[in-house]
N, CA, C and O atoms as a GROMACS GRO file, in nm:
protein
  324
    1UNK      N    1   0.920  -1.537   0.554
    1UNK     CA    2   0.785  -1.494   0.578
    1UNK      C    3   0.758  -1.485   0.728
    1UNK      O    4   0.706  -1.381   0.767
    2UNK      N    5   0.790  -1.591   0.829
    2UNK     CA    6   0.774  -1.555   0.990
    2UNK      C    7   0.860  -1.466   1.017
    2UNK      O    8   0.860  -1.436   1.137
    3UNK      N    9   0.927  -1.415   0.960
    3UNK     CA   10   1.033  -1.292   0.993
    3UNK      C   11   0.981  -1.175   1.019
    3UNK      O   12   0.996  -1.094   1.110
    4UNK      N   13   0.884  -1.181   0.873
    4UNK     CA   14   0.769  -1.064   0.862
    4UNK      C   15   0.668  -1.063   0.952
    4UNK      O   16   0.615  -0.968   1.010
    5UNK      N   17   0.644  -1.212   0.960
    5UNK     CA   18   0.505  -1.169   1.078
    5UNK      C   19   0.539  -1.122   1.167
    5UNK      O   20   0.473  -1.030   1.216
    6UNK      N   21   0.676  -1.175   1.235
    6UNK     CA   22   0.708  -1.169   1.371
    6UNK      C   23   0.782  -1.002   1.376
    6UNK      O   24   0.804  -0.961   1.490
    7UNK      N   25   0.817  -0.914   1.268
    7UNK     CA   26   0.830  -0.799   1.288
    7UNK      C   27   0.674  -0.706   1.286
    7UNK      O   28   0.662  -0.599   1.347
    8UNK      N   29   0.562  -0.768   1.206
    8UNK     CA   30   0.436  -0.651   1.164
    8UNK      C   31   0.351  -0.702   1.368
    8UNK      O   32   0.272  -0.646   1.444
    9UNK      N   33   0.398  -0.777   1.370
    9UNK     CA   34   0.329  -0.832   1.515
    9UNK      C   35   0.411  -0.732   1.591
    9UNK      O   36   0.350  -0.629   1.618
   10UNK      N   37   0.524  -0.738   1.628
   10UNK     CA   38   0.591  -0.644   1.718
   10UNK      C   39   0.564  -0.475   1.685
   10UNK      O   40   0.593  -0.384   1.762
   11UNK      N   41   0.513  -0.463   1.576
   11UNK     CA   42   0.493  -0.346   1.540
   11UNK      C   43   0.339  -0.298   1.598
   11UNK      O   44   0.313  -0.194   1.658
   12UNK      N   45   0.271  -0.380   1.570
   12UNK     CA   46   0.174  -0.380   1.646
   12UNK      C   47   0.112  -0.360   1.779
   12UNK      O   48   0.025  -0.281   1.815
   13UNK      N   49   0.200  -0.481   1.861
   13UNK     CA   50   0.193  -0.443   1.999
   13UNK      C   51   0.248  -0.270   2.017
   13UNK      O   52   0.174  -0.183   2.064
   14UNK      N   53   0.364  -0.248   1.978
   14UNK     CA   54   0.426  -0.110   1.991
   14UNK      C   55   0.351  -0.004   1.965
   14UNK      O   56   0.358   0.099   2.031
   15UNK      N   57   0.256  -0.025   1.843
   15UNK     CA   58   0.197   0.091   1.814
   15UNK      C   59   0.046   0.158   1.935
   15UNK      O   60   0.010   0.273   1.963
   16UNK      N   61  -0.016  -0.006   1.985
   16UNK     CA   62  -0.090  -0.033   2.069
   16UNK      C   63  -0.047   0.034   2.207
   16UNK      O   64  -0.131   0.071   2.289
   17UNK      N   65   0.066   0.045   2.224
   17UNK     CA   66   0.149   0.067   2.375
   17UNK      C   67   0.148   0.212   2.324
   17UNK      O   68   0.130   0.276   2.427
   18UNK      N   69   0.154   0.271   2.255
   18UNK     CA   70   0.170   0.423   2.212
   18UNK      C   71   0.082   0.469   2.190
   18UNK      O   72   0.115   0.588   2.199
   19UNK      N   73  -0.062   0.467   2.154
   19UNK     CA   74  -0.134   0.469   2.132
   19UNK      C   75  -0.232   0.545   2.307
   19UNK      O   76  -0.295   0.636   2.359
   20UNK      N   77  -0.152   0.372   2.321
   20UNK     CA   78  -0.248   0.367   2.507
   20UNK      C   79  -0.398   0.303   2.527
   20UNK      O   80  -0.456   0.297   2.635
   21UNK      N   81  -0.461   0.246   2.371
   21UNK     CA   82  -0.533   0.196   2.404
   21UNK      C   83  -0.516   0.106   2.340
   21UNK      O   84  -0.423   0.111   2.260
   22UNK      N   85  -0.628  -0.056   2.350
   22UNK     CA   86  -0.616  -0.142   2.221
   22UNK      C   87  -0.641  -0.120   2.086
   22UNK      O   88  -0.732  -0.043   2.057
   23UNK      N   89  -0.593  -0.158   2.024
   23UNK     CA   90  -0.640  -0.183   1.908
   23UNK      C   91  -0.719  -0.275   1.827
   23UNK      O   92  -0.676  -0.390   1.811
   24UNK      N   93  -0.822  -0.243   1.778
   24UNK     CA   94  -0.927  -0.319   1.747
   24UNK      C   95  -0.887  -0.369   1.586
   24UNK      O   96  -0.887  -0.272   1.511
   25UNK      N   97  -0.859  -0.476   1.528
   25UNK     CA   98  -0.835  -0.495   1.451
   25UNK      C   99  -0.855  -0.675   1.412
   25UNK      O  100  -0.826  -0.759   1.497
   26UNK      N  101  -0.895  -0.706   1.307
   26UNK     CA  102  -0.977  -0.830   1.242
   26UNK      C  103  -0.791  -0.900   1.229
   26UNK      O  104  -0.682  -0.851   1.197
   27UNK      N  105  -0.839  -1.034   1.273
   27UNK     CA  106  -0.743  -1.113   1.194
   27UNK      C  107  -0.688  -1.109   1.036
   27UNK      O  108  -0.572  -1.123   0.997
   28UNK      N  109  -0.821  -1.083   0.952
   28UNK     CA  110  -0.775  -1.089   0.807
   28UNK      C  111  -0.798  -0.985   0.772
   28UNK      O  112  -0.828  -0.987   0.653
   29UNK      N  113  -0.802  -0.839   0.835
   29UNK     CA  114  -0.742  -0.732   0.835
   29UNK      C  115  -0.558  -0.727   0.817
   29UNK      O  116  -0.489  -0.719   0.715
   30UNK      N  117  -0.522  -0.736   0.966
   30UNK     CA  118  -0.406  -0.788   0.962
   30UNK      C  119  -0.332  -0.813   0.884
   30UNK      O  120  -0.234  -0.743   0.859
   31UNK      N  121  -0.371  -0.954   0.806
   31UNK     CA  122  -0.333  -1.005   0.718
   31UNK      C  123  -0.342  -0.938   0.564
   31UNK      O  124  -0.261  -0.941   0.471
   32UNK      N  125  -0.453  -0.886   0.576
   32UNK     CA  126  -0.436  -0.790   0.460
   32UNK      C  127  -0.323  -0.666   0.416
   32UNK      O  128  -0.264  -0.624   0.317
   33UNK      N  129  -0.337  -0.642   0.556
   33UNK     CA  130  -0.237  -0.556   0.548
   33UNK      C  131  -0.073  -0.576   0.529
   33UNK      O  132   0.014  -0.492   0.504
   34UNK      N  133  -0.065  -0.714   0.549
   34UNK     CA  134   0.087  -0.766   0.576
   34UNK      C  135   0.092  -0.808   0.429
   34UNK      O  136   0.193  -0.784   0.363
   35UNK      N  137  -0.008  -0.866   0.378
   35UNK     CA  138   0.023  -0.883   0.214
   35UNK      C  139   0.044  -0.770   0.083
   35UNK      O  140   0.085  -0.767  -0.033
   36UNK      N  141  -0.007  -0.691   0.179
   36UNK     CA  142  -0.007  -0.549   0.062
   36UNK      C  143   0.127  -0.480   0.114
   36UNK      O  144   0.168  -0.405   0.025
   37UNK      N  145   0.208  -0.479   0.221
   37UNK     CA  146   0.339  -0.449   0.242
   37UNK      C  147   0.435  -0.553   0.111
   37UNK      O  148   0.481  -0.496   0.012
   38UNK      N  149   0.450  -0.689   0.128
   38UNK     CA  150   0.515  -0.766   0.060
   38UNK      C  151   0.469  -0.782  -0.075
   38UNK      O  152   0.541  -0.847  -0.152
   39UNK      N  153   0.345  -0.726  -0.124
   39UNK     CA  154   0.325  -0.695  -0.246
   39UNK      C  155   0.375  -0.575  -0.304
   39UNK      O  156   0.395  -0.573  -0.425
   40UNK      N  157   0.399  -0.467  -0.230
   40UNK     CA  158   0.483  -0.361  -0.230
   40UNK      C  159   0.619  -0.368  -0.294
   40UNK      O  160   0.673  -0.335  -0.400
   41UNK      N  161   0.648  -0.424  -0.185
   41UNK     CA  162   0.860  -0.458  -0.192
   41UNK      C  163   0.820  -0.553  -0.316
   41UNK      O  164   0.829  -0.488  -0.420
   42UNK      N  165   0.794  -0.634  -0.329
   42UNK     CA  166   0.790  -0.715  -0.468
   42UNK      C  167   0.788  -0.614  -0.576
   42UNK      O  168   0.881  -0.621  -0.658
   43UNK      N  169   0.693  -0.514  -0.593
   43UNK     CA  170   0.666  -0.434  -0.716
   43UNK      C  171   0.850  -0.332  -0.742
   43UNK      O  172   0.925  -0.328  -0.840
   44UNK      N  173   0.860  -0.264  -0.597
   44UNK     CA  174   0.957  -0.171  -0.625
   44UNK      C  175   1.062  -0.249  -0.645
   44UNK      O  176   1.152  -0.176  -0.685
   45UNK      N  177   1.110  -0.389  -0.636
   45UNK     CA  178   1.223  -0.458  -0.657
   45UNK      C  179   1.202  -0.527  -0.831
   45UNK      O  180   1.291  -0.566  -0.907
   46UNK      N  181   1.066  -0.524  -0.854
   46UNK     CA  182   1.054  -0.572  -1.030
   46UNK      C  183   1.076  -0.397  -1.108
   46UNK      O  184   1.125  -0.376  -1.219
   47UNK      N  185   1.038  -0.322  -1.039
   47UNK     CA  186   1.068  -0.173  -1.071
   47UNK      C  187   1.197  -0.121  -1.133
   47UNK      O  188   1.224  -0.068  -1.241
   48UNK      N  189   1.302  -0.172  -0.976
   48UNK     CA  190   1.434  -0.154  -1.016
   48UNK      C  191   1.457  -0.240  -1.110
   48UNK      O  192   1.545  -0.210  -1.190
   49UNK      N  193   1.394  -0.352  -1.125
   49UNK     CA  194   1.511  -0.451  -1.267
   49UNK      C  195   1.410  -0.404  -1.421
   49UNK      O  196   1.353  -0.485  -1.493
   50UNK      N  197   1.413  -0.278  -1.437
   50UNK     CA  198   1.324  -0.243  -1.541
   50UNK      C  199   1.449  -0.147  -1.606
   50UNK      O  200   1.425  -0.039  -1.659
   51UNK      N  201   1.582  -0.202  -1.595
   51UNK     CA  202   1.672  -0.192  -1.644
   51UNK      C  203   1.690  -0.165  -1.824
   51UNK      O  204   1.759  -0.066  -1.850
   52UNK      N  205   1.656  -0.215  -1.902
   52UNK     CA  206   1.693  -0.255  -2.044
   52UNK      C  207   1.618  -0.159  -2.088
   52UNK      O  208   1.505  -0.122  -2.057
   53UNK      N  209   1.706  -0.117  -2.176
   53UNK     CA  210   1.676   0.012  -2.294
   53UNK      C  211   1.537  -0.005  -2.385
   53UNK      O  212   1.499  -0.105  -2.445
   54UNK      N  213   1.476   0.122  -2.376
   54UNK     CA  214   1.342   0.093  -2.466
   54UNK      C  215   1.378   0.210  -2.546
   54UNK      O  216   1.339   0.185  -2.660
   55UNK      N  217   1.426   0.312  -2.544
   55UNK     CA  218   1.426   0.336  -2.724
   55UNK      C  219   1.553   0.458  -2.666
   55UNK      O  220   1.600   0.440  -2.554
   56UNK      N  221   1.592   0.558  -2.736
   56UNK     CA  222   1.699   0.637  -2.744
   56UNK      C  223   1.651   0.797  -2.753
   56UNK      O  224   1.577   0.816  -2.849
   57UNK      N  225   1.681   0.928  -2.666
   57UNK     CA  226   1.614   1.013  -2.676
   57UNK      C  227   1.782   1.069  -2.657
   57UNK      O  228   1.841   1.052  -2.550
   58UNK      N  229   1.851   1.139  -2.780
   58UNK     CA  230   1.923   1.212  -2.796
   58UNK      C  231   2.063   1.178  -2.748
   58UNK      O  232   2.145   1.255  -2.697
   59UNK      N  233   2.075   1.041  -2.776
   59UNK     CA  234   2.214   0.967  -2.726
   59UNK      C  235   2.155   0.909  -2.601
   59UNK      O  236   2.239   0.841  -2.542
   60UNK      N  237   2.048   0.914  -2.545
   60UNK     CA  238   2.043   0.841  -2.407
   60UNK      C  239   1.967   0.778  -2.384
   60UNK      O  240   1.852   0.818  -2.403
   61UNK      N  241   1.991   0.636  -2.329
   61UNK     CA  242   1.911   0.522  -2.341
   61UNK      C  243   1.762   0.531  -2.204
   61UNK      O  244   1.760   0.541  -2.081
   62UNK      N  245   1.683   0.524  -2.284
   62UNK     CA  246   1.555   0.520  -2.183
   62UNK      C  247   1.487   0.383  -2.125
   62UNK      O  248   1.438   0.322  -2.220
   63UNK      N  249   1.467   0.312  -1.997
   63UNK     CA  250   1.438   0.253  -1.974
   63UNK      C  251   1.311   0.241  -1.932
   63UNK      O  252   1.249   0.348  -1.939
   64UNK      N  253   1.242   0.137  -1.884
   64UNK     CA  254   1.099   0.161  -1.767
   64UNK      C  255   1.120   0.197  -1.668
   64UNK      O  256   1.020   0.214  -1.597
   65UNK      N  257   1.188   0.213  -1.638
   65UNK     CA  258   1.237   0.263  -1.488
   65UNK      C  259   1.301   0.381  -1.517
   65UNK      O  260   1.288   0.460  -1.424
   66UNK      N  261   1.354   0.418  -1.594
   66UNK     CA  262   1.354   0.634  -1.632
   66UNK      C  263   1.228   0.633  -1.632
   66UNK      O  264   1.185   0.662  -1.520
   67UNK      N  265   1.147   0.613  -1.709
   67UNK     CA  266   0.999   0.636  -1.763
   67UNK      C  267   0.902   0.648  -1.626
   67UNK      O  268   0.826   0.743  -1.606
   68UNK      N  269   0.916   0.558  -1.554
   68UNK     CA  270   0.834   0.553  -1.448
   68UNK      C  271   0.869   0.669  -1.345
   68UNK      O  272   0.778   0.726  -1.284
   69UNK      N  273   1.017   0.705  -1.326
   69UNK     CA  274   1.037   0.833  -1.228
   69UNK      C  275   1.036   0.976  -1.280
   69UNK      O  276   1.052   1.082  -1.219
   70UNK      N  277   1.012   0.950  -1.415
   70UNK     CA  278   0.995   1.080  -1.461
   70UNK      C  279   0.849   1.085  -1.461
   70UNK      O  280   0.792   1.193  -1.445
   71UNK      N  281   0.787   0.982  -1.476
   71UNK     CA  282   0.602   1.062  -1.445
   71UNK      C  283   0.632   1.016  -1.317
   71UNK      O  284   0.568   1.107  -1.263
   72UNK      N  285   0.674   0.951  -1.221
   72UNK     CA  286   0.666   1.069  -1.042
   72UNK      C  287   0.715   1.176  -1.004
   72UNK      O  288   0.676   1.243  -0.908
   73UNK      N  289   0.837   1.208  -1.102
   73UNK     CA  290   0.876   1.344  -1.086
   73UNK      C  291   0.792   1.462  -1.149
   73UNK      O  292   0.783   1.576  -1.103
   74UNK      N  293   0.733   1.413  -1.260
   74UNK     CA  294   0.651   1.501  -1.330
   74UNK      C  295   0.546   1.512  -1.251
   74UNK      O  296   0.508   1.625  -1.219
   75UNK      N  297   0.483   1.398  -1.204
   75UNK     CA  298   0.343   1.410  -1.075
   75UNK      C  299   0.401   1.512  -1.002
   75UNK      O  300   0.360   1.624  -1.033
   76UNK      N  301   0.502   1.504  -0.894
   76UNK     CA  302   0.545   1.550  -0.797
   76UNK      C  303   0.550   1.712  -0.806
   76UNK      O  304   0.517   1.789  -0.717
   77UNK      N  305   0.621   1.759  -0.988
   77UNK     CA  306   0.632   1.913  -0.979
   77UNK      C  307   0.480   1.958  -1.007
   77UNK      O  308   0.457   2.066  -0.954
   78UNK      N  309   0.374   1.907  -1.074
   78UNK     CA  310   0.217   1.902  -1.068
   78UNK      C  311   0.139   1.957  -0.960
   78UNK      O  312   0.070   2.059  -0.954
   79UNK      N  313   0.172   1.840  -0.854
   79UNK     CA  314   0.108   1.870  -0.732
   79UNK      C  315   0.129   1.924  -0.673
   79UNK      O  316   0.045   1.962  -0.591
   80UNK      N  317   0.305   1.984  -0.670
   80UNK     CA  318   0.362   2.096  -0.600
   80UNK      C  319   0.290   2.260  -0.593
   80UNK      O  320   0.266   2.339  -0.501
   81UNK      N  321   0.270   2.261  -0.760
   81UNK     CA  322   0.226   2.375  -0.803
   81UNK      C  323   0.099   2.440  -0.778
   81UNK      O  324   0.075   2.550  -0.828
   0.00000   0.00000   0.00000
C-alpha cells in the first residue's frame, strides 16, 4: 500500500510540474481517488478468475469472463456505429 502512495504522490507532483501550475486538490480527494484505482485492479483481477464454465454454447464452454467481454465487445461495435 505505501508503494502506491508513494507512486500516486510522485504522479502528482509530475503532473503539477507539467501542468505549470499547482494543483488544488483536498486531502480526501486524493485519497479518493487512490482507492478507486485499487478498487479497480481488485475488480479486473476477480474478473480474470471468472474462469469456470457456466453452461455450453455449441461445444464451447462459456464462462463470466467470455460473458463479460462479449457485452464490451458488443458495447464497443454499438458505439462504434
Amino acid at each position: 500500500m505505501a508503494f502506491l502512495v508513494i507512486i500516486h504522490k510522485l504522479e502528482y507532483f509530475v503532473n503539477a510540474r507539467i501542468v505549470g501550475s499547482q494543483i488544488e486538490a483536498r486531502a480526501w480527494e486524493l485519497l479518493v481517488a487512490m482507492v478507486m484505482r485499487v478498487a479497480l485492479l481488485f475488480l479486473i483481477s476477480w474478473i480474470v478468475g471468472l474462469t469456470a464454465p457456466l453452461f455450453t454454447v455449441f461445444g464451447n464452454e462459456i464462462s463470466g469472463r467470455d460473458l463479460i467481454l462479449i457485452g464490451g465487445g458488443l458495447f464497443l461495435l454499438f458505439k462504434s456505429t
